[in-house]
Every structure is written in C-alpha cells, then in structure tokens.
C-alpha positions, -999 to 999 in steps of 0.1 A, spaced: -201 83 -656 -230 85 -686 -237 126 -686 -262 138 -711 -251 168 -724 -280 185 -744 -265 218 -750 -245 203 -780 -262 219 -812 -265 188 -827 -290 159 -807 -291 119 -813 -325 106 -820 -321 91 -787 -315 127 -770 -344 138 -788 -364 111 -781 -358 116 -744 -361 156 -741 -397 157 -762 -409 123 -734 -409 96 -763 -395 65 -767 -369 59 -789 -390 43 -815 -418 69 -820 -391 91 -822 -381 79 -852 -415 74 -864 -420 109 -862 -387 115 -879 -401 91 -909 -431 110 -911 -419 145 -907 -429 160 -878 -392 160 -866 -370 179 -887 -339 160 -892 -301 162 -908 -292 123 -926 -252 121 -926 -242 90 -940 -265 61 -917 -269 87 -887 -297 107 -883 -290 141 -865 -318 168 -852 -302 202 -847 -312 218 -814 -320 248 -831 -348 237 -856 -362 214 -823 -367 246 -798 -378 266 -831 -405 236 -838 -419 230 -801 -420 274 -798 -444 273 -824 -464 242 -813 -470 258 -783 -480 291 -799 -510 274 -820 -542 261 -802 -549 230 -802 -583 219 -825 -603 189 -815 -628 176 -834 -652 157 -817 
C-alpha cells in the first residue's frame, strides 16, 4: 500500500514535485536554479517542509507583475 505521508518535515524532490503540481524534472530544475530551497546530504536532495510552506506564504503575499 504506497501512502504519501507529507507531514514528515523533511520532503523528496519527488513529494515536492507533486505537492507544488510539477513534474519531477522541473522540480529539480527549479532546485538547480534556486527557486526551491534545498538541504544536499550526500547524493540526496531534501526540501524541509518548513522553508516550502514559508516560500509559497510569501509567493502568494506578493502581486504578481506582468510586463506586457
């Protein structure tokens, strides 16, 4: 029985990748460019729950611009 249990402090990219609606790839492009803060131990790459609420709070407390 495959359970995701997101109340762990401590997500896979894939968990991440799944509670923000990406796929697992731009995930990690996003990781690689930043816009995902992330912990590196040894070859994994961890986001902590924390930092992602904290991150997609603040998002949604600036306006958007467009330039167009």
């Amino acid at each position: 029985m495959a359970t995701h249990n997101l109340e762990r402090a401590i997500l896979t990219v894939k968990e991440t990748a799944v509670a923000l609606g990406l796929s697992k790839n731009s995930a990690y492009l996003a990781i690689r460019n930043g816009q995902i803060p992330h912990l590196k131990i040894g070859r994994r790459i961890l986001i902590p729950r924390v930092i992602l609420e904290r991150m997609l709070a603040e998002a949604n407390c600036k306006p958007e611009v467009h330039n167009g």
